[in-house]
N, CA, C and O atoms as a GROMACS GRO file, in nm:
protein
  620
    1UNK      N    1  10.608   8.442   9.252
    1UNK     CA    2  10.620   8.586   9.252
    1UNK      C    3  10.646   8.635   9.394
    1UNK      O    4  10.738   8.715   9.412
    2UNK      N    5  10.563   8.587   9.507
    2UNK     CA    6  10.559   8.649   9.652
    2UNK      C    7  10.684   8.609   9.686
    2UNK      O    8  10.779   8.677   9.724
    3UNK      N    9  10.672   8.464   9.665
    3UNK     CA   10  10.820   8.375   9.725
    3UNK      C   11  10.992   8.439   9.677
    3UNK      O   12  11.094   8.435   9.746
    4UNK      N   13  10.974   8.493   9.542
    4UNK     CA   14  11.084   8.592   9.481
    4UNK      C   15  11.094   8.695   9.571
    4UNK      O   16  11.191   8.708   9.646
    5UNK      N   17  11.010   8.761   9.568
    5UNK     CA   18  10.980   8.897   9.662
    5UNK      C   19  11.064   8.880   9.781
    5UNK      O   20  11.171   8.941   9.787
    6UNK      N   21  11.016   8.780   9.907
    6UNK     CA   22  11.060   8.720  10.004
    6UNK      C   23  11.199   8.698  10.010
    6UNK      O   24  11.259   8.749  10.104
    7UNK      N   25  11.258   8.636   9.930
    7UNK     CA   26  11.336   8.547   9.892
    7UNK      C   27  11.495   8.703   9.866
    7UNK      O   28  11.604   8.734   9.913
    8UNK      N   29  11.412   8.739   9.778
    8UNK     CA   30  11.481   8.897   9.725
    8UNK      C   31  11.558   9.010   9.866
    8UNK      O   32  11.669   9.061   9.873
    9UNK      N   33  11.448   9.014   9.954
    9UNK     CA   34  11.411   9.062  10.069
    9UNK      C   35  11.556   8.974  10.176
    9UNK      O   36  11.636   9.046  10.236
   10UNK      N   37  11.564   8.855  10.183
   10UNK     CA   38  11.625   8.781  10.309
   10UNK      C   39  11.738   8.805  10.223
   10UNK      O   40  11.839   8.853  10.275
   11UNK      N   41  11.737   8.773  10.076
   11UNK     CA   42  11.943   8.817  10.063
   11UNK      C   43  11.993   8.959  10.052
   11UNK      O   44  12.113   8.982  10.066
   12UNK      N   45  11.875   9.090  10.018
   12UNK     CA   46  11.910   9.228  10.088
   12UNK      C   47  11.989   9.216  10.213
   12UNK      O   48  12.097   9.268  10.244
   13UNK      N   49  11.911   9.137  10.278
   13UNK     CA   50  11.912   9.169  10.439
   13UNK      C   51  12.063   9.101  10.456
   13UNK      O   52  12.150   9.180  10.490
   14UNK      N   53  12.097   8.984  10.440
   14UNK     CA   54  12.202   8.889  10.468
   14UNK      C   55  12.310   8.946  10.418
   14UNK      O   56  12.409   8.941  10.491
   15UNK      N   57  12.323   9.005  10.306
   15UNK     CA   58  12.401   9.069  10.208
   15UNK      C   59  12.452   9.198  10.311
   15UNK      O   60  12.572   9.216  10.332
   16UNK      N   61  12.341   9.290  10.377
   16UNK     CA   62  12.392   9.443  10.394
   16UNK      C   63  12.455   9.351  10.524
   16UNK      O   64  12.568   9.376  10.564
   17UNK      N   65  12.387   9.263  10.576
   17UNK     CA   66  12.446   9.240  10.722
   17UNK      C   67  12.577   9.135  10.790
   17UNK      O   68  12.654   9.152  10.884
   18UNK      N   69  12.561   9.043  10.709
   18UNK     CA   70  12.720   8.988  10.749
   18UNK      C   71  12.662   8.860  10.653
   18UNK      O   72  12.555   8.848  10.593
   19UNK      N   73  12.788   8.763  10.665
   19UNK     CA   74  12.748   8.589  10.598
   19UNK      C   75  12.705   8.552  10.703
   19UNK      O   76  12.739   8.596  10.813
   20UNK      N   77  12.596   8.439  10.674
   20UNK     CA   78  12.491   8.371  10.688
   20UNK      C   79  12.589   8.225  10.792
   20UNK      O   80  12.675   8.148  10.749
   21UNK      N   81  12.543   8.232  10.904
   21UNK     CA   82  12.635   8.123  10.999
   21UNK      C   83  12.533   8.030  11.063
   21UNK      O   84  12.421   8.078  11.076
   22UNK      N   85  12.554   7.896  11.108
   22UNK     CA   86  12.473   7.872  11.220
   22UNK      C   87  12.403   7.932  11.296
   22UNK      O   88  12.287   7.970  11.305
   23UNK      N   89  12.529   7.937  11.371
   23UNK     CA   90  12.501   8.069  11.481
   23UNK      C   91  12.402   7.942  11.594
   23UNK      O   92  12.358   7.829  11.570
   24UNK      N   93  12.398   8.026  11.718
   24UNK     CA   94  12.300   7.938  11.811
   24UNK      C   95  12.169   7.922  11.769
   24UNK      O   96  12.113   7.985  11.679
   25UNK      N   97  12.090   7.774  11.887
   25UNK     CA   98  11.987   7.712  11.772
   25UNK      C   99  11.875   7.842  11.833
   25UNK      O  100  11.912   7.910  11.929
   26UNK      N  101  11.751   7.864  11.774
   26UNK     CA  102  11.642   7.952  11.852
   26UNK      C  103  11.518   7.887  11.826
   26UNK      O  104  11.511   7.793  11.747
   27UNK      N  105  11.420   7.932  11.889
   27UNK     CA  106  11.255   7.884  11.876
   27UNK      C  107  11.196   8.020  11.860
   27UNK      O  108  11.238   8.126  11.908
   28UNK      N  109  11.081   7.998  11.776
   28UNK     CA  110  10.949   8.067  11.768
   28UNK      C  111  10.786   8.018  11.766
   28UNK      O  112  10.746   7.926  11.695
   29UNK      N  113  10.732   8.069  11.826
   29UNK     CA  114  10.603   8.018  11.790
   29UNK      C  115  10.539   8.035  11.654
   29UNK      O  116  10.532   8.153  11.619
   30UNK      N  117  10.494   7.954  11.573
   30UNK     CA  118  10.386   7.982  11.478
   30UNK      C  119  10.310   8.100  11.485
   30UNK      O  120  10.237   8.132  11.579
   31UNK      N  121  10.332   8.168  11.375
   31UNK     CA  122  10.201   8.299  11.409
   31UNK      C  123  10.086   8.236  11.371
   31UNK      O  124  10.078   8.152  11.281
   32UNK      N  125   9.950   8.300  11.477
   32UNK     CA  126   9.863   8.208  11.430
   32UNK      C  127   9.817   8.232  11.308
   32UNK      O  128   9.852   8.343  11.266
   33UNK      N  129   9.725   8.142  11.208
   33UNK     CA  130   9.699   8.149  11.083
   33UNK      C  131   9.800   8.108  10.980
   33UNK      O  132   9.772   8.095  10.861
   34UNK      N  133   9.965   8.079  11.055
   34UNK     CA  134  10.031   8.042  10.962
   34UNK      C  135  10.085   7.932  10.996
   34UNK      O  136  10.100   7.893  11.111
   35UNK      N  137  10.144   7.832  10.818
   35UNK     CA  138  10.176   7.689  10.846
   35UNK      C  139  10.296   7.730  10.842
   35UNK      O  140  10.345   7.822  10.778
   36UNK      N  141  10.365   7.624  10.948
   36UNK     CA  142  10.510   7.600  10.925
   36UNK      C  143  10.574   7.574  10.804
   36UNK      O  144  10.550   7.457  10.774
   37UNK      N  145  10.673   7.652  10.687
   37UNK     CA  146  10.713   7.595  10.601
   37UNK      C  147  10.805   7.511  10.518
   37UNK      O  148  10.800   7.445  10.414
   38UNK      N  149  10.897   7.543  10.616
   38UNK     CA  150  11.044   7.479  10.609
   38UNK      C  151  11.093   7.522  10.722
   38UNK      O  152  11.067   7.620  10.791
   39UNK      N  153  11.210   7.386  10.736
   39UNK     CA  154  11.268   7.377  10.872
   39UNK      C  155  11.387   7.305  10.865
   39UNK      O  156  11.407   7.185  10.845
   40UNK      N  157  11.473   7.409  10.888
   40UNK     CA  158  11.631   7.385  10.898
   40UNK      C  159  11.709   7.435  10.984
   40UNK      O  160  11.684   7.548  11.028
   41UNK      N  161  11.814   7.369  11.024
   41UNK     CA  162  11.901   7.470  11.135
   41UNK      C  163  11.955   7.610  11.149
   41UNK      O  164  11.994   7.680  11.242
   42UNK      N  165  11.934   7.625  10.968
   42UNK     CA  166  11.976   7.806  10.986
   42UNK      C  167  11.867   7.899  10.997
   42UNK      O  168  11.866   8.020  11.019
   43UNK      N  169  11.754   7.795  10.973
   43UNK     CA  170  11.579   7.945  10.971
   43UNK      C  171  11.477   7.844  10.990
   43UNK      O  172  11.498   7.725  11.014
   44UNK      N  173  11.368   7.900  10.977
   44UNK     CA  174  11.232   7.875  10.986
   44UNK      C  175  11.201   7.952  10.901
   44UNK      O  176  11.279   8.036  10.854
   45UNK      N  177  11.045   7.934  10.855
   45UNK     CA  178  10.985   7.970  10.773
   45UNK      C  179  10.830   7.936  10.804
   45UNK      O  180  10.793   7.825  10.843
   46UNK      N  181  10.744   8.046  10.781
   46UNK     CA  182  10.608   8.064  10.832
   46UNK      C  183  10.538   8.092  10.699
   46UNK      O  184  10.586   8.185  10.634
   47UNK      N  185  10.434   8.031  10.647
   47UNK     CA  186  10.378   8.093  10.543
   47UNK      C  187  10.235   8.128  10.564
   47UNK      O  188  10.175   8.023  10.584
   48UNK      N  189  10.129   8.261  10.571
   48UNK     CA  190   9.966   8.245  10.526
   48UNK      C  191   9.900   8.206  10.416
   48UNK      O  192   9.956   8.204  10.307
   49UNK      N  193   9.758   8.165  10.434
   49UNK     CA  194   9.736   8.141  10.301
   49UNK      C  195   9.711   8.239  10.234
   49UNK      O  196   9.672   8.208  10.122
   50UNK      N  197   9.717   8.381  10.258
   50UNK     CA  198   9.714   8.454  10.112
   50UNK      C  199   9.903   8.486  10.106
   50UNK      O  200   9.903   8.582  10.030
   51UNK      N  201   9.985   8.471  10.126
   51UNK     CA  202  10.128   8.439  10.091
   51UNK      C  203  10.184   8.577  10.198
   51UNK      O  204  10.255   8.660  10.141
   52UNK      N  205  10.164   8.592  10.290
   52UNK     CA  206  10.207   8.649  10.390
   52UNK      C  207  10.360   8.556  10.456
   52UNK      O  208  10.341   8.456  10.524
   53UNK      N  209  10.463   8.590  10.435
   53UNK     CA  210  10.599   8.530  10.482
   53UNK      C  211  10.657   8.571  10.612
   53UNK      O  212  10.699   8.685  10.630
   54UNK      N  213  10.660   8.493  10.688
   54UNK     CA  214  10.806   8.523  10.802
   54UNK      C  215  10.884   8.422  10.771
   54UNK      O  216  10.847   8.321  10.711
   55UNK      N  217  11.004   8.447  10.813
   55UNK     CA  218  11.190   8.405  10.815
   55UNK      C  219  11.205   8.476  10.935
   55UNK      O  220  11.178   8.589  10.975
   56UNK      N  221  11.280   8.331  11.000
   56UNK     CA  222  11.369   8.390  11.110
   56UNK      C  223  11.490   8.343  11.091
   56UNK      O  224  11.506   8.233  11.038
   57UNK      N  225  11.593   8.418  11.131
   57UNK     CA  226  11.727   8.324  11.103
   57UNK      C  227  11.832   8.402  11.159
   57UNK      O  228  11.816   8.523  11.172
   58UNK      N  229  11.942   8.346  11.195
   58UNK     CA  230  12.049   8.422  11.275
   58UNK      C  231  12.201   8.428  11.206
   58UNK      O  232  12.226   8.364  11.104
   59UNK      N  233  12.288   8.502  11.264
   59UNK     CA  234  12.414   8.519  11.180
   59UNK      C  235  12.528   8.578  11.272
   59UNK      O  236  12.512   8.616  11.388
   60UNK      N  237  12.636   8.578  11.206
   60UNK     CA  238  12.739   8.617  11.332
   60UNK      C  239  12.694   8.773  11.293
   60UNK      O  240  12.643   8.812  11.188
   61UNK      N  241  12.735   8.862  11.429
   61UNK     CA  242  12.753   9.011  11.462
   61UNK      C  243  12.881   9.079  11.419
   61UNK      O  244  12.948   9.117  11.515
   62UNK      N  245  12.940   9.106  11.288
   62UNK     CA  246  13.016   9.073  11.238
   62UNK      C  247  13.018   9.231  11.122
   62UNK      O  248  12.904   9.249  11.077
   63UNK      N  249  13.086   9.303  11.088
   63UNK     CA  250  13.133   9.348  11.215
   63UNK      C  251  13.084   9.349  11.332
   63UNK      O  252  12.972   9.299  11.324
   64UNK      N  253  13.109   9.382  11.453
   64UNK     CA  254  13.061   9.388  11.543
   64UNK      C  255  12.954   9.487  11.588
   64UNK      O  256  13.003   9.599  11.594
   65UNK      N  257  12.809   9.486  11.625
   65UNK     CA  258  12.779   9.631  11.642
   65UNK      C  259  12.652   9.643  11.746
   65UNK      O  260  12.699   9.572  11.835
   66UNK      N  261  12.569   9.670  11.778
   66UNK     CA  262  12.466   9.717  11.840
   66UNK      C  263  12.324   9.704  11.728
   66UNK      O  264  12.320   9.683  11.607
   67UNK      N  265  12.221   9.724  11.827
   67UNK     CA  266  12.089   9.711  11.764
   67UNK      C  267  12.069   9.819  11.663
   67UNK      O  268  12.004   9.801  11.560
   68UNK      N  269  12.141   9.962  11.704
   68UNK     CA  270  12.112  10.099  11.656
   68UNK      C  271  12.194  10.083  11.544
   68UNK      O  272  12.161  10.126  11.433
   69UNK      N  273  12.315  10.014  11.570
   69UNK     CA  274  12.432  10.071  11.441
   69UNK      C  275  12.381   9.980  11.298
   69UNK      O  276  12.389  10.021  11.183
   70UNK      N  277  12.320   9.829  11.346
   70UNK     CA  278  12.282   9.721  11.231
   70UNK      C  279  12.114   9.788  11.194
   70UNK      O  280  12.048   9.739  11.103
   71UNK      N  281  12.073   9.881  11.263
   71UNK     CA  282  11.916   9.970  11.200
   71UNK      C  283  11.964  10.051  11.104
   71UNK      O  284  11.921  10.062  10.989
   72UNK      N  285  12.071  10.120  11.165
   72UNK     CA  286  12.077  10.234  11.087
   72UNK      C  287  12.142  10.160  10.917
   72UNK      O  288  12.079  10.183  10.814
   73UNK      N  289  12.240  10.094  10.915
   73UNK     CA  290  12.278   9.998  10.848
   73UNK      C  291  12.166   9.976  10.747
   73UNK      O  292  12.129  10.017  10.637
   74UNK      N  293  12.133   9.891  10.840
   74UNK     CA  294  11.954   9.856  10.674
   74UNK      C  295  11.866   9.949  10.669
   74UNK      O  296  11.783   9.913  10.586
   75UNK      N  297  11.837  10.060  10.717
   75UNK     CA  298  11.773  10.186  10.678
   75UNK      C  299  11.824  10.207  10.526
   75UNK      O  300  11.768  10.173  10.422
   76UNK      N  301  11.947  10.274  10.545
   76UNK     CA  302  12.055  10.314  10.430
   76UNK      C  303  12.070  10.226  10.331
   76UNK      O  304  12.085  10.278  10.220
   77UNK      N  305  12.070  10.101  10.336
   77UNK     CA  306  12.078  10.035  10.222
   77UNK      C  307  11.928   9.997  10.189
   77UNK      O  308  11.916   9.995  10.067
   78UNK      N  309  11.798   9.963  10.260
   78UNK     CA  310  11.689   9.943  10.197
   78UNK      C  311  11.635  10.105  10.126
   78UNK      O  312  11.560  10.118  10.029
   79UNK      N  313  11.693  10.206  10.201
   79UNK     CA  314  11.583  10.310  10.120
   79UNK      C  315  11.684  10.313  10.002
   79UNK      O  316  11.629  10.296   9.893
   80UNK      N  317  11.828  10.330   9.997
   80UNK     CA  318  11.886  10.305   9.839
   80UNK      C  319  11.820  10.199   9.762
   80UNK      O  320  11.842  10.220   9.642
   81UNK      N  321  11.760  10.111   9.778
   81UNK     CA  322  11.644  10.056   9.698
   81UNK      C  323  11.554  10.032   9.656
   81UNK      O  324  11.513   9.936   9.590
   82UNK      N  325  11.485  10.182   9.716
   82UNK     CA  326  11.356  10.176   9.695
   82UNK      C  327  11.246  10.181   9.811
   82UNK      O  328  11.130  10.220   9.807
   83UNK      N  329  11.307  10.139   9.897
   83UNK     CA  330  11.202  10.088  10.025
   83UNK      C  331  11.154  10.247  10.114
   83UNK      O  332  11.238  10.330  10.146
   84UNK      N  333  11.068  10.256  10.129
   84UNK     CA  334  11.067  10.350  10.224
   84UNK      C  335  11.022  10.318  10.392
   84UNK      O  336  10.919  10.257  10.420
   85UNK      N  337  11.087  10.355  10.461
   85UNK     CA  338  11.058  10.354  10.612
   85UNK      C  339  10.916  10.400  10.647
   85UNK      O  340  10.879  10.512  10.610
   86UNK      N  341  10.836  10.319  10.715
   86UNK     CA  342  10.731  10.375  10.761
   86UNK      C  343  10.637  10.403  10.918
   86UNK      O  344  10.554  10.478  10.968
   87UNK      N  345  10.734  10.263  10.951
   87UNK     CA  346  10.703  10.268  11.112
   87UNK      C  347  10.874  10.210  11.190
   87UNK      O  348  10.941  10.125  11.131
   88UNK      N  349  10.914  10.261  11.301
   88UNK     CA  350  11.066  10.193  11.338
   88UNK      C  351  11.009  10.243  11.519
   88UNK      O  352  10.998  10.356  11.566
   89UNK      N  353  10.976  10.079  11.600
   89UNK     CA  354  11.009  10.089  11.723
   89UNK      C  355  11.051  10.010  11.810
   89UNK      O  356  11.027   9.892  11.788
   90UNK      N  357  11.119  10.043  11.925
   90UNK     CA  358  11.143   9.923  11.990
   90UNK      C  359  11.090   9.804  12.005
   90UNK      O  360  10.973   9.783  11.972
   91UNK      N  361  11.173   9.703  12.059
   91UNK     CA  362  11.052   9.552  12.027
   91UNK      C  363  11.108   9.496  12.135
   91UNK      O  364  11.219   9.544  12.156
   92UNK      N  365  11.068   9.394  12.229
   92UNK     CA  366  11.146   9.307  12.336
   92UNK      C  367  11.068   9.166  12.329
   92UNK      O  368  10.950   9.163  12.294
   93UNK      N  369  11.146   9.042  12.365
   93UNK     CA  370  11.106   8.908  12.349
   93UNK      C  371  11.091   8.886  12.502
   93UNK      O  372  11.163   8.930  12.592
   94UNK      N  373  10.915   8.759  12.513
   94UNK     CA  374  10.888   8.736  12.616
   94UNK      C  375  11.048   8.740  12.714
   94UNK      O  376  11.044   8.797  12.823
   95UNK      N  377  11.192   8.673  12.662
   95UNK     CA  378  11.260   8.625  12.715
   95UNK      C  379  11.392   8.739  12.724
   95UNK      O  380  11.513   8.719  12.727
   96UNK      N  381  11.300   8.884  12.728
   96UNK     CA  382  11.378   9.038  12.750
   96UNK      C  383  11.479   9.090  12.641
   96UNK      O  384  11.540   9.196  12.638
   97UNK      N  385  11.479   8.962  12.533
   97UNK     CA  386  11.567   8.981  12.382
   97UNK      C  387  11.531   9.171  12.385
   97UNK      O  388  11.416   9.210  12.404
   98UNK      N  389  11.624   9.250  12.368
   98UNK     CA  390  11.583   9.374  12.307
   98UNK      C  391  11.649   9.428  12.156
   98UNK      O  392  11.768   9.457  12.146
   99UNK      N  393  11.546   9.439  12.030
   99UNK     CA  394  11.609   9.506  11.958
   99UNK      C  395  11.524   9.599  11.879
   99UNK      O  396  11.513   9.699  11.950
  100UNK      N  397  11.448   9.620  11.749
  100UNK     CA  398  11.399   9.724  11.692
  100UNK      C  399  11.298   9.598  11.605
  100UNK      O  400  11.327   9.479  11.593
  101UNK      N  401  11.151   9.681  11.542
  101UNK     CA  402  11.080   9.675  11.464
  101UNK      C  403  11.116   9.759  11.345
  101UNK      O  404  11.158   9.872  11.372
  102UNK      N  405  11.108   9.723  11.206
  102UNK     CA  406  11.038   9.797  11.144
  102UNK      C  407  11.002   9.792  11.059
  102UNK      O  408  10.969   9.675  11.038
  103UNK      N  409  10.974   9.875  10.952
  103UNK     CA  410  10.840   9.818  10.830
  103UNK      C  411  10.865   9.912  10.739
  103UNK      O  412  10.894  10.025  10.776
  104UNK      N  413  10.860   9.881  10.615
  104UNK     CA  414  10.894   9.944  10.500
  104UNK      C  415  10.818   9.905  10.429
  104UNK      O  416  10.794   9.784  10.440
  105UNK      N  417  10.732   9.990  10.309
  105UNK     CA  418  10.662   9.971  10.191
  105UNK      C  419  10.768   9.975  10.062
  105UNK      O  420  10.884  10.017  10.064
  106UNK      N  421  10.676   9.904   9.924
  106UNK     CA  422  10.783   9.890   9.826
  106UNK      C  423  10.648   9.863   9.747
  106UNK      O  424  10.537   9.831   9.790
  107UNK      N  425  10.699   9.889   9.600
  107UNK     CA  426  10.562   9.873   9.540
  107UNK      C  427  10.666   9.747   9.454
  107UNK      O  428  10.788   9.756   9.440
  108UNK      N  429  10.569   9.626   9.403
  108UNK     CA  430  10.624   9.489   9.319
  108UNK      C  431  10.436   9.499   9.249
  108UNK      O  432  10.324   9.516   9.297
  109UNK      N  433  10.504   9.474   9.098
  109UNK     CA  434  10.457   9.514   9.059
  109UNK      C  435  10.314   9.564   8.997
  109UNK      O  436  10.228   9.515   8.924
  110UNK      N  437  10.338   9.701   9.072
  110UNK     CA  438  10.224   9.818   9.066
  110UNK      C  439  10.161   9.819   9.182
  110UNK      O  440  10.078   9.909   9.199
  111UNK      N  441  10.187   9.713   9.298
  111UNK     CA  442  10.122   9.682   9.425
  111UNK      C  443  10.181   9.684   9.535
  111UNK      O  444  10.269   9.602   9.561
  112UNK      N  445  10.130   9.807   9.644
  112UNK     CA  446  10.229   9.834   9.739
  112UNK      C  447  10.200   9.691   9.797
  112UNK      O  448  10.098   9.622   9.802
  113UNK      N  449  10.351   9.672   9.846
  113UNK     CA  450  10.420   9.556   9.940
  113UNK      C  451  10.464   9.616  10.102
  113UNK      O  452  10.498   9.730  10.133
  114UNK      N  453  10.451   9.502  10.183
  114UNK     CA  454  10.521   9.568  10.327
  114UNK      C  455  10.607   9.464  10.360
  114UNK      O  456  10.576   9.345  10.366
  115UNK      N  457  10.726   9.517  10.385
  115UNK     CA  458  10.849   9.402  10.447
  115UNK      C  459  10.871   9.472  10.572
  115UNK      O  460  10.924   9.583  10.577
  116UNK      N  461  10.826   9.400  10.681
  116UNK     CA  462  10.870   9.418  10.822
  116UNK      C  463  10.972   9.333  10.847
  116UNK      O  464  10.988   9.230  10.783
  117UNK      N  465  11.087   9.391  10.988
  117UNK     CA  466  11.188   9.305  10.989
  117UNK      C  467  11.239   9.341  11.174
  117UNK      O  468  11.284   9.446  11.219
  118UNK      N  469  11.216   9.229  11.234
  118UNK     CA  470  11.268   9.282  11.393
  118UNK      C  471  11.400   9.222  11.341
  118UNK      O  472  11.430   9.140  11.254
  119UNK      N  473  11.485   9.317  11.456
  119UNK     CA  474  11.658   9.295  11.434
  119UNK      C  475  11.707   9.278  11.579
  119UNK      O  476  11.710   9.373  11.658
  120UNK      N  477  11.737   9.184  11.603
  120UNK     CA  478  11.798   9.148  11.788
  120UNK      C  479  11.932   9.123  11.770
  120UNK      O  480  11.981   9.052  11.683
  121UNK      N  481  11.999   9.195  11.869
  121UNK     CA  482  12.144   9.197  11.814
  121UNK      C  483  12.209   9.167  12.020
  121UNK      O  484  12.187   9.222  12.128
  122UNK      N  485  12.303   9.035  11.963
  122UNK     CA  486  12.358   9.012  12.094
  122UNK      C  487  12.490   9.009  12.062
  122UNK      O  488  12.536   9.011  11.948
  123UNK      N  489  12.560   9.004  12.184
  123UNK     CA  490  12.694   8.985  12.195
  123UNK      C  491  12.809   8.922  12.024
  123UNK      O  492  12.892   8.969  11.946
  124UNK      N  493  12.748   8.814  12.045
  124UNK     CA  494  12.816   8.737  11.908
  124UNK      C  495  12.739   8.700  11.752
  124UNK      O  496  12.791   8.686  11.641
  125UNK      N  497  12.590   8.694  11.797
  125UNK     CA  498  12.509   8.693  11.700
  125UNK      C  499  12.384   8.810  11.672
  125UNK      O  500  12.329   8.886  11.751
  126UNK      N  501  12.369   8.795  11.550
  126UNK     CA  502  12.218   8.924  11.495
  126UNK      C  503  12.142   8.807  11.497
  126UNK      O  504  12.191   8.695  11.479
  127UNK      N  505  11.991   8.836  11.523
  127UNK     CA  506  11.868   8.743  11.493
  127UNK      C  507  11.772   8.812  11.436
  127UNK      O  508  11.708   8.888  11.509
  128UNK      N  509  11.740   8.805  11.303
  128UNK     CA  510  11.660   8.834  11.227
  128UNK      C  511  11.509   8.788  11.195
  128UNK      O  512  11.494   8.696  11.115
  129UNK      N  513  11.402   8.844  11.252
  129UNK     CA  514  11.221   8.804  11.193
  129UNK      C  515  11.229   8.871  11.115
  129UNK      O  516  11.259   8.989  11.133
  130UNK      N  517  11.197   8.799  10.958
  130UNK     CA  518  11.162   8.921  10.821
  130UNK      C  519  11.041   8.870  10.799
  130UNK      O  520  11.016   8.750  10.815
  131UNK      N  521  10.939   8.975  10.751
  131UNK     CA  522  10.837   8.926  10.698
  131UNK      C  523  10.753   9.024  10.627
  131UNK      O  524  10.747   9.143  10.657
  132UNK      N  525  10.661   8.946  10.492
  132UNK     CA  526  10.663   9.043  10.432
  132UNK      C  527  10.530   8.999  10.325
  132UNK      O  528  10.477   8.897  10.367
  133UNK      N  529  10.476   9.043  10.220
  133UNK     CA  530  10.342   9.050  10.183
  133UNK      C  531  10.288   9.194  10.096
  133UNK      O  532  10.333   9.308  10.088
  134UNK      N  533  10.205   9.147  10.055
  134UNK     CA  534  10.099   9.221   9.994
  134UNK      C  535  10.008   9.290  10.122
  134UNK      O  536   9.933   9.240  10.205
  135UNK      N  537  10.059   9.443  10.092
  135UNK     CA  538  10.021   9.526  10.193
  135UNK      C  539   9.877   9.517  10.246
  135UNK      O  540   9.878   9.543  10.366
  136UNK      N  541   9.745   9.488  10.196
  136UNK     CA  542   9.596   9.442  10.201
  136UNK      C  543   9.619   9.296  10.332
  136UNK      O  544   9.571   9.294  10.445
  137UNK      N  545   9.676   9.226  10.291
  137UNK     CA  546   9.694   9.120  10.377
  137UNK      C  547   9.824   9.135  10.480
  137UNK      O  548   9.810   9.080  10.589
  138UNK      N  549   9.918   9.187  10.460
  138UNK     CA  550  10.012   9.179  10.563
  138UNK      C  551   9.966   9.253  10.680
  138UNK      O  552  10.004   9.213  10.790
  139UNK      N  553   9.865   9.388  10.669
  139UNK     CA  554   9.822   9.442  10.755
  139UNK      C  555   9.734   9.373  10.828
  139UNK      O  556   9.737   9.397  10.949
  140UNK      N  557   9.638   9.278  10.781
  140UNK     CA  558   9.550   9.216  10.838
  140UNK      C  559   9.606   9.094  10.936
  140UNK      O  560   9.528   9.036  11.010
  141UNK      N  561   9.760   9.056  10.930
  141UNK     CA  562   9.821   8.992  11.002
  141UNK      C  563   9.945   9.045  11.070
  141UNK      O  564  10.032   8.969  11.112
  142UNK      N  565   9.951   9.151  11.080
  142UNK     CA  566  10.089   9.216  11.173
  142UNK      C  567  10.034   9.189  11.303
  142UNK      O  568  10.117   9.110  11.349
  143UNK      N  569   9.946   9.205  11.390
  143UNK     CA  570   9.959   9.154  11.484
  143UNK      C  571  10.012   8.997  11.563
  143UNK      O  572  10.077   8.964  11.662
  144UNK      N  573   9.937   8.928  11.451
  144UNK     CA  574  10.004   8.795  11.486
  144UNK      C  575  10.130   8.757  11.493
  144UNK      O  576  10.191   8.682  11.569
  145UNK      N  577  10.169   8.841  11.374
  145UNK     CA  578  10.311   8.841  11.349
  145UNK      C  579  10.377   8.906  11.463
  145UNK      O  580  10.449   8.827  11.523
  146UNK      N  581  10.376   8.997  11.501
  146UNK     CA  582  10.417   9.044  11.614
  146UNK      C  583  10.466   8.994  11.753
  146UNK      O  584  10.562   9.016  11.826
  147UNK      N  585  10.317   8.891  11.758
  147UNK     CA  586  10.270   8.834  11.872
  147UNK      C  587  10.396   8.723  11.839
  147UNK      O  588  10.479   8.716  11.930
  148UNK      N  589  10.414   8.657  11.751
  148UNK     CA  590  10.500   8.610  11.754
  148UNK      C  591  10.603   8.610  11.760
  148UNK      O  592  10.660   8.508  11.797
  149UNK      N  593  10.667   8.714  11.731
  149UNK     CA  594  10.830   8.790  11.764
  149UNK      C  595  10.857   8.775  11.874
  149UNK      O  596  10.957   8.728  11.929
  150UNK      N  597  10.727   8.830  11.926
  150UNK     CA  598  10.771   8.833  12.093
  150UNK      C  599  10.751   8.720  12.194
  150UNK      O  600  10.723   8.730  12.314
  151UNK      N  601  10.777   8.574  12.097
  151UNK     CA  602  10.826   8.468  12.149
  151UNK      C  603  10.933   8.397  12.120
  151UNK      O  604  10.927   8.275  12.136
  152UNK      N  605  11.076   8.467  12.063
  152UNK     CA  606  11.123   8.420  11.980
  152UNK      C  607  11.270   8.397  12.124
  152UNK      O  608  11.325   8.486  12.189
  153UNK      N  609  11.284   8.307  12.128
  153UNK     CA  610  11.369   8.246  12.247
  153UNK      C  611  11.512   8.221  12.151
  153UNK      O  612  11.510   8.183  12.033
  154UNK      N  613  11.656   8.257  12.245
  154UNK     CA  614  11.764   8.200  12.219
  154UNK      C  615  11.787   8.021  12.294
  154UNK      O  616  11.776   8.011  12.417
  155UNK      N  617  11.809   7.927  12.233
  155UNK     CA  618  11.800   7.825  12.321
  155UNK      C  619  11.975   7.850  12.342
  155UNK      O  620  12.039   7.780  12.420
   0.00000   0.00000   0.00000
């Protein structure tokens, strides 16, 4: 059910934003409390044990655009689905990456959900942290999660 949710969530995102590429390799730290879940050259995957998800994964910049133009972008297409905006702020990586936070509620079913999603947008590629949960528990781990964004290195 969570993993659908998740799952639902990363092809929104891939879908409003361009096809899914290599793209250059990147690192993140583990948020703490979560196991590594899968590991492949196009993402990572973080899971908690009450089913709290991050995905990181990158893609070409395609059209071409800025941090503001690919926000405004998934604003418009997540609230056409339902999602509502609830928090949107700047975010920067230990390694000065600059792009946006933000967090949207969604109710699945009958139970509000939170899908947070930082968006780093460079020259040739977007780099995407999505992550997302049962609002009771995702709150109890946004910091970590956070903490971890803001180690998320281009190698």
């Amino acid at each position: 059910m969570m993993k659908t949710t998740i799952a639902s969530c990363s092809i929104i995102a891939l879908c409003m934003v361009s096809f899914l590429t290599c793209g250059p390799s990147y690192v993140m730290d583990t948020p703490d409390e979560f196991a590594h879940f899968h590991k492949e050259k196009r993402f990572l995957k973080y899971i908690s044990s009450d089913g709290v998800r991050v995905k990181v994964s990158s893609m070409k910049n395609e059209p071409k655009g800025d941090v503001a133009m690919w926000q405004n972008a998934m604003e418009k297409y997540l609230s056409g689905k339902g999602y509502h905006l609830t928090e949107k702020n700047p975010i920067a990586t230990t390694e000065n990456i600059k792009g946006t936070y933000s967090e949207y509620i969604y109710s699945y079913n009958a139970e509000p959900y939170i899908y947070g999603i930082a968006l780093f947008a460079e020259d040739e590629h977007l780099f995407l942290v999505e992550a997302g949960g049962p609002k009771k528990h995702y709150l109890a781990r946004r910091e970590k999660i956070r903490k971890a964004i803001s180690t998320l290195k281009v190698k």
